[in-house]
C-alpha positions as CSV (number, residue, x, y, z in Angstrom):
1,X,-86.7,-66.0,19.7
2,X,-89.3,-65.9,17.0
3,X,-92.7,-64.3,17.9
4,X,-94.2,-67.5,16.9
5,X,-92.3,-70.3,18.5
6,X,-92.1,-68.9,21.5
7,X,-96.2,-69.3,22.2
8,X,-97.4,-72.5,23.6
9,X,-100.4,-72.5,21.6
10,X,-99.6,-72.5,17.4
11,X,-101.0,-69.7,15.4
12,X,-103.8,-72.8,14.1
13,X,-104.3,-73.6,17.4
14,X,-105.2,-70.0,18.4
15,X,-107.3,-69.8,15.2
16,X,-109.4,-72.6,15.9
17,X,-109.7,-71.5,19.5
18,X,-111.1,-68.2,18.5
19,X,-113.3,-69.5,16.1
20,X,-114.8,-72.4,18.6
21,X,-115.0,-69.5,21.3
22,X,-117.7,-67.6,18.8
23,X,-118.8,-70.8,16.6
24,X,-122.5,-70.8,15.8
25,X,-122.4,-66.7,15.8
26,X,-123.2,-64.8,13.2
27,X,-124.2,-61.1,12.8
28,X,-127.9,-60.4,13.8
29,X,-130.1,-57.6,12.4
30,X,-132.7,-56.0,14.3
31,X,-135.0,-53.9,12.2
32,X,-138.8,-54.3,11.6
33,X,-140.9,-51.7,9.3
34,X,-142.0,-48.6,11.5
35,X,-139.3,-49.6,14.1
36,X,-137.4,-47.1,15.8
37,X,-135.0,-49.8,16.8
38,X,-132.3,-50.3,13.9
39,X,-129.5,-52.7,15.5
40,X,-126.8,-54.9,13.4
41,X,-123.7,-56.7,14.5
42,X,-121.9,-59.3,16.1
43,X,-123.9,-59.5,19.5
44,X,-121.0,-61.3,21.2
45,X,-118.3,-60.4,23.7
46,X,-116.0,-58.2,21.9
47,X,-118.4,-57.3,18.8
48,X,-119.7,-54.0,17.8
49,X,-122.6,-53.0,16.9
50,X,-124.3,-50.4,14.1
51,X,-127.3,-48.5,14.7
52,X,-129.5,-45.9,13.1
53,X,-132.3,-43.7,14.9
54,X,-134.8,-41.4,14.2
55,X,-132.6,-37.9,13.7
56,X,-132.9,-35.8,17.2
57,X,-133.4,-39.2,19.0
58,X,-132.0,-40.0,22.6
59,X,-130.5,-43.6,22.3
60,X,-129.5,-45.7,26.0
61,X,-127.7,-48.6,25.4
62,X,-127.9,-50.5,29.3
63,X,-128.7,-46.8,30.9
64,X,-125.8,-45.2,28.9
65,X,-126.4,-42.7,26.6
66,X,-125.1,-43.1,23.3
67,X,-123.8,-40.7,20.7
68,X,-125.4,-40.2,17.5
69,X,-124.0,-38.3,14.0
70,X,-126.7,-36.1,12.7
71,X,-128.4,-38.2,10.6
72,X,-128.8,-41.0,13.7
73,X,-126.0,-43.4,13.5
74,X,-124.3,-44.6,15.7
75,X,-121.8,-47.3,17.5
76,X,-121.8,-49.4,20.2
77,X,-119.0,-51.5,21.5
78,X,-119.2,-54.7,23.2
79,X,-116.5,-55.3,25.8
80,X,-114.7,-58.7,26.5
81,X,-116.5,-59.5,29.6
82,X,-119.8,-57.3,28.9
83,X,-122.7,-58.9,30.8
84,X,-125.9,-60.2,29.0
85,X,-128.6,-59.6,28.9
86,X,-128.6,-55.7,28.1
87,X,-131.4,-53.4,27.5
88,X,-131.8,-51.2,24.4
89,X,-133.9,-48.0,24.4
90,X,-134.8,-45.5,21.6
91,X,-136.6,-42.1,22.5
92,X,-137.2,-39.9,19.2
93,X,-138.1,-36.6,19.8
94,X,-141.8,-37.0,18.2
95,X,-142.2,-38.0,21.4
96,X,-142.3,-42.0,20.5
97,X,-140.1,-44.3,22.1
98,X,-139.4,-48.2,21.8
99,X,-137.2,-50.9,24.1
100,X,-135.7,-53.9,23.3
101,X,-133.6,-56.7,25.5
102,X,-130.5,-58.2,23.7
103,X,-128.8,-61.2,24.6
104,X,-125.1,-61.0,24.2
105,X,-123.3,-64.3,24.1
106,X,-120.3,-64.8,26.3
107,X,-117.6,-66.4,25.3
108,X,-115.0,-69.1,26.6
109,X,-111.3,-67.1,26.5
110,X,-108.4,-69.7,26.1
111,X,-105.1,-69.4,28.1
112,X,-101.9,-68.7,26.4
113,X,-98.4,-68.8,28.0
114,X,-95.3,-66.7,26.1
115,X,-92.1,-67.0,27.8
116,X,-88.7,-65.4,27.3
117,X,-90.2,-62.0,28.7
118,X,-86.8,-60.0,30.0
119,X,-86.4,-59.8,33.2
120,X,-86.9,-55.7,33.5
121,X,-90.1,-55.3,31.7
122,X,-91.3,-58.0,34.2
123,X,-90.1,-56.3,36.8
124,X,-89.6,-52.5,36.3
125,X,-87.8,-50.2,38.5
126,X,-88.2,-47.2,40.0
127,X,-87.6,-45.1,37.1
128,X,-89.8,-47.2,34.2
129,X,-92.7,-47.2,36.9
130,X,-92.3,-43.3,36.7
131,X,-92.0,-43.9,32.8
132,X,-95.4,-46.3,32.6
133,X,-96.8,-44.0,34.5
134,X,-96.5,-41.2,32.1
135,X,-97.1,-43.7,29.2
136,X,-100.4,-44.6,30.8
137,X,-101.6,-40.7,31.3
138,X,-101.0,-40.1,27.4
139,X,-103.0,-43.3,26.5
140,X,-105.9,-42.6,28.5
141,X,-105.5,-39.0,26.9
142,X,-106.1,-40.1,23.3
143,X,-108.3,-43.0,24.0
144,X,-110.6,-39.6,25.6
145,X,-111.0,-37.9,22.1
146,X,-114.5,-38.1,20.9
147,X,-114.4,-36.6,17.7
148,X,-117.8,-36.3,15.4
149,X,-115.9,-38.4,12.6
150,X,-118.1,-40.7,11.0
151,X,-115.0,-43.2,10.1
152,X,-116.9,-45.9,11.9
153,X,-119.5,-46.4,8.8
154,X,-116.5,-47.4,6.2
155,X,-115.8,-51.7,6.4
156,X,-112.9,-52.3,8.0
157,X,-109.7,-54.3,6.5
158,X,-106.8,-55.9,8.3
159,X,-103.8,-53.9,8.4
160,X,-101.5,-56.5,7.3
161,X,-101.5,-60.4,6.5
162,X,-99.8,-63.4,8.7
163,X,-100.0,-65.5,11.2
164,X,-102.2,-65.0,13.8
165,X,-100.1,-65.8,17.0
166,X,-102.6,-64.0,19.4
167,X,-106.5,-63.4,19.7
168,X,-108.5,-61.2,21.9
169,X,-109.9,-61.9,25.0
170,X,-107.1,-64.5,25.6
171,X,-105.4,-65.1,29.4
172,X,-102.0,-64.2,29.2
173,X,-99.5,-65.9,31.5
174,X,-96.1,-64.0,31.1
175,X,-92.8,-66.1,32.2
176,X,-95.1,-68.3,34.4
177,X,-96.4,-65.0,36.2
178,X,-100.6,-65.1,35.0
179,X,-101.5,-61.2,33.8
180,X,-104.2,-59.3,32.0
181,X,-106.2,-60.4,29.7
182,X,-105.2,-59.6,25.7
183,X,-107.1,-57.3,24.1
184,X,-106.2,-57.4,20.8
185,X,-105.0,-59.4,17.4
186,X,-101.2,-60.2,17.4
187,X,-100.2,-60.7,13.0
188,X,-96.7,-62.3,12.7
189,X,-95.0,-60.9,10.0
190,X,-90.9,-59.5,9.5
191,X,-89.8,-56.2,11.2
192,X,-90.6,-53.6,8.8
193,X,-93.6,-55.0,7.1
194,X,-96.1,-52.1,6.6
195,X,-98.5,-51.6,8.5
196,X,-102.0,-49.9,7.3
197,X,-104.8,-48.1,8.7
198,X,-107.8,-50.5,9.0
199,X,-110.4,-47.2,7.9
200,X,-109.5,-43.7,8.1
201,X,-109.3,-41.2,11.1
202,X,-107.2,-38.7,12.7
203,X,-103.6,-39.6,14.5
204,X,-104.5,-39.0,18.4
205,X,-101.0,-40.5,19.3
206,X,-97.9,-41.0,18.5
207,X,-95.2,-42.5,20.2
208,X,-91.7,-44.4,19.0
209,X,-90.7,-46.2,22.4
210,X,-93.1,-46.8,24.9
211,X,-92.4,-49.5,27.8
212,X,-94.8,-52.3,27.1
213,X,-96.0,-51.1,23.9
214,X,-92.5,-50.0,22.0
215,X,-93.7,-48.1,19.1
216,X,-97.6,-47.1,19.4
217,X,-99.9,-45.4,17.6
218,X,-103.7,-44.5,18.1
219,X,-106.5,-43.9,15.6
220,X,-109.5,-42.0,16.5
221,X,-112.2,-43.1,14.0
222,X,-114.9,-41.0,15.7
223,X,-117.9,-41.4,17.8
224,X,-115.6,-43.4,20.7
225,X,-113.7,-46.0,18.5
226,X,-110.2,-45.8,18.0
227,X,-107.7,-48.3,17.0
228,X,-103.8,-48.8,18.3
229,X,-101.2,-50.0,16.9
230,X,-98.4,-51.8,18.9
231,X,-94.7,-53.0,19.1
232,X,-93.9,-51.1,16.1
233,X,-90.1,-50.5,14.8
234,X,-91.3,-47.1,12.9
235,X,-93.8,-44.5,13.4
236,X,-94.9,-43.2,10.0
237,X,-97.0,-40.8,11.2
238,X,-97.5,-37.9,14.3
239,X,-100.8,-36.4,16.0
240,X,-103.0,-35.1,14.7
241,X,-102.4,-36.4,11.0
242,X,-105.0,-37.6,9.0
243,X,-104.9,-40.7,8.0
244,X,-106.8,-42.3,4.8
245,X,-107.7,-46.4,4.7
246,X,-104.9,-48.3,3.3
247,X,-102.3,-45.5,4.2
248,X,-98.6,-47.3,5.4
249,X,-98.6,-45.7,9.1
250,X,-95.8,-47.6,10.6
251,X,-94.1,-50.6,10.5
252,X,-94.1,-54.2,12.1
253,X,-91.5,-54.5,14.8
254,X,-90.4,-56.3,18.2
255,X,-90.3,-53.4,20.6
256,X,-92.2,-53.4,23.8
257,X,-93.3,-56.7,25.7
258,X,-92.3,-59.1,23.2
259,X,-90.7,-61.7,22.2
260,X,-90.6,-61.4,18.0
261,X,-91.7,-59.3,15.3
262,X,-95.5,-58.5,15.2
263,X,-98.5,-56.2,14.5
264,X,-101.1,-56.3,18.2
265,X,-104.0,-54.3,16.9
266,X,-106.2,-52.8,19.5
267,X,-109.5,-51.4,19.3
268,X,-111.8,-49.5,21.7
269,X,-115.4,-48.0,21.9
270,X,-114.4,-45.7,24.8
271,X,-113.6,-48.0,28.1
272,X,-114.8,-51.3,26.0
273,X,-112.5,-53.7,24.5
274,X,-113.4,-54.7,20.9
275,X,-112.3,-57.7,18.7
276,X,-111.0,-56.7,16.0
277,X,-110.7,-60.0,14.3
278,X,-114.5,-59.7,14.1
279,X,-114.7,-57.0,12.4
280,X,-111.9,-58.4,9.3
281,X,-113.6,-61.4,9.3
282,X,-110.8,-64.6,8.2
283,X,-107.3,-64.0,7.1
284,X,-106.7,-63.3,3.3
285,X,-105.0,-66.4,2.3
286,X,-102.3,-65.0,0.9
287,X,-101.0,-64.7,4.7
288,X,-100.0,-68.2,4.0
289,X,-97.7,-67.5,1.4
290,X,-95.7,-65.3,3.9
């Protein structure tokens, strides 16, 4: 069955449904002369933010402390259902400190229903419950690693072009049976189209057949984000390479929970889901041409 066929809603569909879920958003900038508050992004479900403190600064980003690189960036990751509004505070170590209250707009997540879902990954045995299981632990593993890697400051770039048959934040309803949420950007395009890393970072996993995810890799980008890579026929790459922007790190497949070839790109700021797609911005148009 082909990847995109086999959704209800049409990759246009999906686009315009993404777009209407963030329309009137755009990136917001919060920095004033003299302020120790330095905050740009996409303040919306799923979007991440970039911020810069005084060096040797505490930053608390809703009461949680925040990692910053030694000259005072840092990241912060908005999850699909992160609550608004949140509260922003900046302590330097001069002994100054400064607050500030964000909004965060929440968004409107469509439904989507994919059928022809085999019967076993619905319904796993004994022995693949043992198998997720293990899967699972090794996930959580890599999504742990908080490197100092300062990856997170290079723009981002999609890994591929196509279709987009999926978006974020989406309701999934598998074979009639509603699941989680989708968390990432599904790209359409023929088993063993390259796939290439968004920005750089080191490999934190590595894996050719996992149940639900078939071939699956993880990028640690530092600082808590990290990007994955599902459903993949080949696995160019092992843990702990290094991995430069651009570089061919596996290839598009149908392995996993899925019903056709295509690229589901993940990313997360530790336990937060981020949109990817906002991070890309639109589709080259030479996806079209595919």
């Amino acid at each position: 069955m082909n990847a995109i066929a086999s959704f209800t809603l049409t990759s246009a569909g999906l686009m315009l449904a993404w777009l209407v879920s963030i329309a009137m958003i755009a990136p917001v900038s919060a920095k004033e002369e003299g302020s120790l508050v330095e905050l740009e992004g996409d303040f919306v479900q799923g979007g991440l933010l970039f911020g810069k403190a005084p060096v040797g600064s505490k930053v608390l980003w809703g009461g949680r402390e925040v990692r910053l690189t030694p000259q005072g960036d840092y990241v912060i990751g908005l999850g699909r259902d992160n609550r608004t509004p949140v509260l922003l505070r900046v302590e330097a170590a001069d002994g100054r400190s400064q607050q500030q209250v964000f909004d965060i707009v929440q968004r409107d997540y469509e439904k989507q229903e994919i059928t022809g879902i085999s019967k076993k990954i619905m319904s796993p045995g004994e022995e693949e419950l043992k198998r997720i299981k293990k899967e699972n632990a090794l996930i959580g593993q890599a999504r742990r690693v908080d490197s100092d890697r300062t990856d997170f400051l290079t723009p981002f770039q999609w890994p591929l072009t196509g279709p987009i048959t999926g978006v974020f934040g989406s309701q999934r309803v598998y074979n009639g049976r509603p699941s989680r949420p989708h968390f990432g950007v599904d790209i359409a395009a023929p088993t063993g189209t390259p796939a290439r890393a968004p920005i750089g970072g080191v490999v934190t996993l590595a894996y050719d057949d996992m149940f639900y995810s078939g071939g699956t890799i993880m990028i640690d980008h530092g600082y808590g984000l990290n990007s994955s890579f599902l459903h993949l026929s080949r696995v160019l790459v092992k843990v702990g390479d290094k991995v430069e922007q651009g570089q061919v790190v596996g290839e598009v497949g149908a392995t996993g929970r899925v019903t056709g070839a295509h690229l589901d790109w993940r990313m997360n700021w530790y336990d937060q889901r981020i949109d990817p797609q906002l991070l890309v911005g639109a589709m080259p148009e030479t996806a079209s041409a595919r």
